[in-house]
Phi, psi and omega in degrees: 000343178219147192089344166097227167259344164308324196279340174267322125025261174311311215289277298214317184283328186300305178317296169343296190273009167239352152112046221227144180296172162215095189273108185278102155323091168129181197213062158254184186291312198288011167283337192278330167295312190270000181272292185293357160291315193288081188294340155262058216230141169231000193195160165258115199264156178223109130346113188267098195253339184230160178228131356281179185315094146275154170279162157291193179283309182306322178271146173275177167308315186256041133085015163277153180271147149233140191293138164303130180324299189275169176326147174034206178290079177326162162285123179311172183240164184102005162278171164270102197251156157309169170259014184280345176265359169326255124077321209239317183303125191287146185233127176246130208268095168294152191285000000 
């Protein structure tokens, strides 16, 4: 919750040196980043919002995250961005 992904980072190498899992909380893009970063890291959590149960977008059929194509931390989408940041904004494909 604090220091960002540098303070998880850290957390997640400390977690490490004693052989302890560092599991990353929430199913926003920089969590989705920092879970493949994370070599102790074991599961991805996704917020469950409708009954019944859809996965995101983000999760396949057989429920793996896979890393983004494009550069760097994308921008969430549905926002009004300049167009000069189109480029960055993640566009994600509904089930």
């Amino acid at each position: 919750m604090r220091g960002g992904i540098t303070g998880a980072m850290r957390t997640a190498h400390l977690a490490d040196s004693f052989r302890l899992r560092a599991e990353v909380l929430g199913d926003e893009i920089p969590s989705r980043h920092l879970a493949m970063a994370i070599s102790n890291t074991t599961y991805y959590e996704s917020l469950i919002t409708a009954n019944p149960v859809r996965p995101k977008a983000e999760v396949d059929a057989e429920g793996f995250v896979h890393a983004p194509t494009g550069p760097g931390i994308a921008l969430p989408a549905g926002l009004d961005y300049p167009a000069a940041l189109e480029p960055y904004v993640e566009v994600l494909t509904e089930r």
